[in-house]
C-alpha positions, 0 to 999 in steps of 0.5 A, a space after each residue: 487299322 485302328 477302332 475309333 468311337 464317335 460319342 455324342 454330347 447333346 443337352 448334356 447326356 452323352 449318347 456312346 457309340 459302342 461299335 466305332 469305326 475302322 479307320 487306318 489314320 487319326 486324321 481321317 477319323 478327326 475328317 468324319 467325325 467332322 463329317 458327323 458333325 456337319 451331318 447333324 447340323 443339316 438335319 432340319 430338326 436339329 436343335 442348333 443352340 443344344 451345345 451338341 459336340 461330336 467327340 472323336 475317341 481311339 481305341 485306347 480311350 484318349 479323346 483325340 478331336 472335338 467337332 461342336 454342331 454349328 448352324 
C-alpha cells in the first residue's frame, strides 16, 4: 500500500489534502480521485466555470493524473 494526496486547484489556490489516501495500485488512486472529481461537479453549489482540478499525488511527490471538474 502506497500513500496518495489529492490537492485540489479551485480559482487558482490550491487546497492541499495533507492526510492522503492508502491505496495498493496507481491506477486506483487515478479511479477516486476521478471519483473526487465527479463527486464536486454533483454538488449543486459547484462553481463549474472555476477551472477547479483535482491532482492525484504519490508518496514521492510526482503528480501521476489530473481530473478537471466538469458540468
Amino acid at each position: 500500500m502506497q500513500r496518495y494526496f489529492f490537492p485540489i486547484l479551485h480559482k487558482g489556490e490550491t487546497q492541499a489534502d495533507d492526510v492522503g489516501e492508502l491505496f495498493g495500485s496507481d491506477e486506483l488512486a487515478v479511479q477516486y480521485g476521478a471519483r473526487v472529481a465527479r463527486d464536486i461537479a454533483s454538488d449543486p453549489d459547484c462553481d463549474r466555470d472555476a477551472g477547479t482540478v483535482v491532482i492525484v499525488v504519490d508518496a514521492t511527490g510526482a503528480e501521476i493524473a489530473r481530473h478537471v471538474v466538469k458540468p
